[in-house]
Backbone as ProteinMPNN parsed JSONL, in Angstrom:
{"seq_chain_A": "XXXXXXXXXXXXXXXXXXXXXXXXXXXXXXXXXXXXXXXXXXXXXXXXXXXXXXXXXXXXXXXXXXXXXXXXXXX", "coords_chain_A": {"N_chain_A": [[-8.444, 32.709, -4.925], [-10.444, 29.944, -3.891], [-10.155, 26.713, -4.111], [-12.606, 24.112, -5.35], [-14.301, 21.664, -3.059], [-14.906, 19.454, -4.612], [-12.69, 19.896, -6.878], [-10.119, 19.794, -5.941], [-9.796, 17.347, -5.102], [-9.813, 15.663, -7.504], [-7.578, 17.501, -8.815], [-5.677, 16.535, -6.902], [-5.933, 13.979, -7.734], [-4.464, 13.568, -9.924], [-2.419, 14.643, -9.822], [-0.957, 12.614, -7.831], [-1.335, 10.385, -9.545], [-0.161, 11.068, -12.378], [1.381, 13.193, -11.843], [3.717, 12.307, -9.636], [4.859, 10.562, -10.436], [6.116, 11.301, -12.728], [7.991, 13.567, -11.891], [9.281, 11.767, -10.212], [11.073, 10.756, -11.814], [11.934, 12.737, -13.619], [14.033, 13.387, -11.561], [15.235, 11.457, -10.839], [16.561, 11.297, -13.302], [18.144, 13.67, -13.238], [20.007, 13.359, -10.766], [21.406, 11.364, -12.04], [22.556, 12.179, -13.692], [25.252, 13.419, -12.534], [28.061, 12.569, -10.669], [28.103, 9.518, -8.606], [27.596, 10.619, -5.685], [28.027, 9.652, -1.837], [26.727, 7.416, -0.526], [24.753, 7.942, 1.962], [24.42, 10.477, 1.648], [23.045, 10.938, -0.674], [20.851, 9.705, -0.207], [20.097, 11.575, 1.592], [19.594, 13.457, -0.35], [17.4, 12.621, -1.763], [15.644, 12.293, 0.31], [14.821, 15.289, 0.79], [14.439, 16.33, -1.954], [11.65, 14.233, -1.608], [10.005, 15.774, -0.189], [10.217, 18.392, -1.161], [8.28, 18.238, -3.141], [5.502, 17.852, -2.323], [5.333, 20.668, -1.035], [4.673, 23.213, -2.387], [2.231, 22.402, -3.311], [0.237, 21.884, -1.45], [-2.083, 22.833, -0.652], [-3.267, 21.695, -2.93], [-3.836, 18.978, -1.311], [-5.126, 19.431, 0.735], [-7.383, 18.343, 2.884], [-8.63, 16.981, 1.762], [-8.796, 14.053, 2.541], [-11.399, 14.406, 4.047], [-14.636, 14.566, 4.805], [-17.064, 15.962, 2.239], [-17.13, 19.037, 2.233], [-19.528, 20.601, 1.357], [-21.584, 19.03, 0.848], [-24.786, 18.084, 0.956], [-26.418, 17.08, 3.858], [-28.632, 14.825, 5.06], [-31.141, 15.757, 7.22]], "CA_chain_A": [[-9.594, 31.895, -5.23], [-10.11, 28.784, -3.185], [-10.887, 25.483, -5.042], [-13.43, 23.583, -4.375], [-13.471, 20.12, -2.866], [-14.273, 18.153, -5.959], [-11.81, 20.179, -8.06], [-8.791, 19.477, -5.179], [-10.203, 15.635, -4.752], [-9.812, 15.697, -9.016], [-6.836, 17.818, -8.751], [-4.731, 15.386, -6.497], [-5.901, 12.137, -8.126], [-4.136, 13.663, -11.364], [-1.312, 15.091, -9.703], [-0.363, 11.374, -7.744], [-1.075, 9.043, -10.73], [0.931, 11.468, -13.582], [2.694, 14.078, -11.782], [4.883, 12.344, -9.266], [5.923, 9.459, -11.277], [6.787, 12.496, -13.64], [8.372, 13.722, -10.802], [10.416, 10.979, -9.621], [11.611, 10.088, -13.175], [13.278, 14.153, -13.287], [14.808, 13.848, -10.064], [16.264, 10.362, -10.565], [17.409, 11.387, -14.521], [19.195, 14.564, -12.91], [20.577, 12.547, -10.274], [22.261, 10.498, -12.911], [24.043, 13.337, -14.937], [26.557, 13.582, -11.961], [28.507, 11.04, -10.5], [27.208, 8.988, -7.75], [27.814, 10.59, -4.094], [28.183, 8.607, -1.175], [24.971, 6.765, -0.054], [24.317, 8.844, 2.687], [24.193, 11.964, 0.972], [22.588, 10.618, -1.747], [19.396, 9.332, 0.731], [19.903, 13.105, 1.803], [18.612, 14.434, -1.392], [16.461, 12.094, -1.972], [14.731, 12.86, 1.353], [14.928, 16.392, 0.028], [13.463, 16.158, -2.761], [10.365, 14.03, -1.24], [9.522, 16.425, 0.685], [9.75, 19.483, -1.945], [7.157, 18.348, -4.625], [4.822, 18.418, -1.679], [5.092, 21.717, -0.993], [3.96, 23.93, -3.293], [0.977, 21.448, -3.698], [-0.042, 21.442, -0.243], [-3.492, 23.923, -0.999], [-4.428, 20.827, -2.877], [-4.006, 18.221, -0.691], [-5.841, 19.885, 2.155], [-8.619, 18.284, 3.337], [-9.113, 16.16, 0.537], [-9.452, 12.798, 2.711], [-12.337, 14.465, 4.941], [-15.962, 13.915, 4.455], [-17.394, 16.849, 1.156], [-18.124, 19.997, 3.295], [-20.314, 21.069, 0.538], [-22.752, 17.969, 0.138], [-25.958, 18.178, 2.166], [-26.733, 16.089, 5.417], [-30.451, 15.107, 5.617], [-31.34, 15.99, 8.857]], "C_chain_A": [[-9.396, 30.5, -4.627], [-10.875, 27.292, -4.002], [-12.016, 24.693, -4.5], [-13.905, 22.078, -4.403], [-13.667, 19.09, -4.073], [-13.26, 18.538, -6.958], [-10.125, 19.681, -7.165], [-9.114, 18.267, -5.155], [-9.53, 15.088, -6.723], [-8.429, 15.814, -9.119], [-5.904, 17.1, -7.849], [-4.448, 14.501, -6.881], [-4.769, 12.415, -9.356], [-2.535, 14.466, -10.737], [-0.339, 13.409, -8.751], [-0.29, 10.362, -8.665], [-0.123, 10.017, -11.909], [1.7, 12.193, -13.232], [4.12, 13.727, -11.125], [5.412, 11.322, -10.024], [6.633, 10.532, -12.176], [8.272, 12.784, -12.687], [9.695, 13.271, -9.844], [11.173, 10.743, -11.204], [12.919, 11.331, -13.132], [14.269, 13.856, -12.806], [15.49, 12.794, -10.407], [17.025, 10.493, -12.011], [18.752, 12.502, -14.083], [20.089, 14.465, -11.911], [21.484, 11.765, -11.067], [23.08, 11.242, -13.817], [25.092, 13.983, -13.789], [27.164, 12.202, -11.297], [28.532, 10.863, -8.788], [27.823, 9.651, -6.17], [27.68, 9.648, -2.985], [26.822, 8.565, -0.238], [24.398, 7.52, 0.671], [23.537, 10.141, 2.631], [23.111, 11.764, -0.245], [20.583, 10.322, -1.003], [18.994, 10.508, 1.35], [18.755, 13.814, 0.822], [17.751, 14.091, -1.668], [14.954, 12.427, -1.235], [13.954, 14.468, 0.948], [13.715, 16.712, -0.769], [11.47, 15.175, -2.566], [9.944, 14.252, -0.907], [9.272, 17.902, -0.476], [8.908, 19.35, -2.289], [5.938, 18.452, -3.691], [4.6, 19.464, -1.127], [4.305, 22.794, -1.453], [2.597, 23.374, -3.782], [0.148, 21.032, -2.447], [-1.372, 22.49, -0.266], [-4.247, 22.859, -1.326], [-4.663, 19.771, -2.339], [-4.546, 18.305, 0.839], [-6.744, 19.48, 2.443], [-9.21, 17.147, 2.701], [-9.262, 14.627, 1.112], [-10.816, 12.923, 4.083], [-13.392, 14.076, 4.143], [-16.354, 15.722, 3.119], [-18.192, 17.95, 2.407], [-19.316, 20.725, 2.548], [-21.247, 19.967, 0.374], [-23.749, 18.088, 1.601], [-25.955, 16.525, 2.573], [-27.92, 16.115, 5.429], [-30.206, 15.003, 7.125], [-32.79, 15.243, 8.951]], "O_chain_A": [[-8.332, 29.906, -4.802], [-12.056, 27.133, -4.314], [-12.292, 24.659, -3.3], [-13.929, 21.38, -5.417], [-12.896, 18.197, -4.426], [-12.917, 17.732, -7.823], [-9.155, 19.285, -7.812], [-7.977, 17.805, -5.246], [-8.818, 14.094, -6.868], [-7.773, 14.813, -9.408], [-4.852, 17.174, -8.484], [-3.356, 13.941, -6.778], [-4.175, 11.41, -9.747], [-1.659, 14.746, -11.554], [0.827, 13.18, -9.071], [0.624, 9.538, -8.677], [0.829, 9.347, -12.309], [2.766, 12.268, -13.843], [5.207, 14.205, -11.447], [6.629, 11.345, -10.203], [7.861, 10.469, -12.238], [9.363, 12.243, -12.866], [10.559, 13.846, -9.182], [12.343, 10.44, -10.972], [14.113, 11.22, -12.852], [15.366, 13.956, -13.354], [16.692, 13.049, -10.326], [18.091, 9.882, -12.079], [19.931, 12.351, -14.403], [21.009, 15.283, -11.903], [22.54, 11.532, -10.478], [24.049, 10.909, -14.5], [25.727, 14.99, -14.101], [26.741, 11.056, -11.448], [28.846, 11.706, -7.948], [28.597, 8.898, -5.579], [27.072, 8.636, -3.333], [26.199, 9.376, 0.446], [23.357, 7.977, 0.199], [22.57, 10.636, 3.209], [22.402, 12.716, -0.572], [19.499, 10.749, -1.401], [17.82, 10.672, 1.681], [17.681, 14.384, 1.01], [16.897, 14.929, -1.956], [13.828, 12.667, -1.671], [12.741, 14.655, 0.858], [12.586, 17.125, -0.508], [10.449, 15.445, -3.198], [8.954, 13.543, -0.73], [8.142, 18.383, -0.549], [8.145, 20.268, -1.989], [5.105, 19.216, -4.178], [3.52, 19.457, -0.537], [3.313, 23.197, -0.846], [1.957, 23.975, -4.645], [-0.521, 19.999, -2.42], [-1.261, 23.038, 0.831], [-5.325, 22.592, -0.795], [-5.736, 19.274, -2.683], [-4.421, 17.52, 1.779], [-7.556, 20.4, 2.343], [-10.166, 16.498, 3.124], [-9.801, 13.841, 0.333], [-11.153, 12.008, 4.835], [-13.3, 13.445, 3.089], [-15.616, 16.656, 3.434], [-19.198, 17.833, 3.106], [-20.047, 21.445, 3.227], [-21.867, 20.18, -0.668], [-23.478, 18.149, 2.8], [-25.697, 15.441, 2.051], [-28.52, 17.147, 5.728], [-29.419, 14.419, 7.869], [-33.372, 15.159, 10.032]]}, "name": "protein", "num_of_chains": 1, "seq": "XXXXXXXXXXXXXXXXXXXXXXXXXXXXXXXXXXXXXXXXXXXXXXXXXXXXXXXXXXXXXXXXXXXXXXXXXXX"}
């Protein structure tokens, strides 16, 4: 089932304002229950990880800064 653009336009705004701060909070608490690797590596996972949470979420960020292909054009 394919969403449709005001529910992915909806569905993004609510996944950048609560999910990645969510998101980053995880990643930097479970980051902190081992002990600190060396910078490098550490900017590794980080990278890593900023790149995962977009993944699986990439359906709804498709398209979503074009023009509404569903809204009529007076001609």
């Amino acid at each position: 089932m394919a969403l449709r653009y005001k529910t992915r336009r909806r569905l993004s705004l609510l996944v950048l304002l609560l999910g990645l701060p969510a998101y980053i909070a995880v990643a930097w608490w479970i980051m902190s229950l081992f002990e600190r690797p060396p910078v490098w590596l550490e900017f590794g996972i980080y990278i890593i990880l900023g790149i995962l949470w977009a993944l699986p979420l990439k359906a709804v960020f498709k398209g979503v800064g074009q023009a509404d292909p569903d809204a009529q054009h007076p001609d």
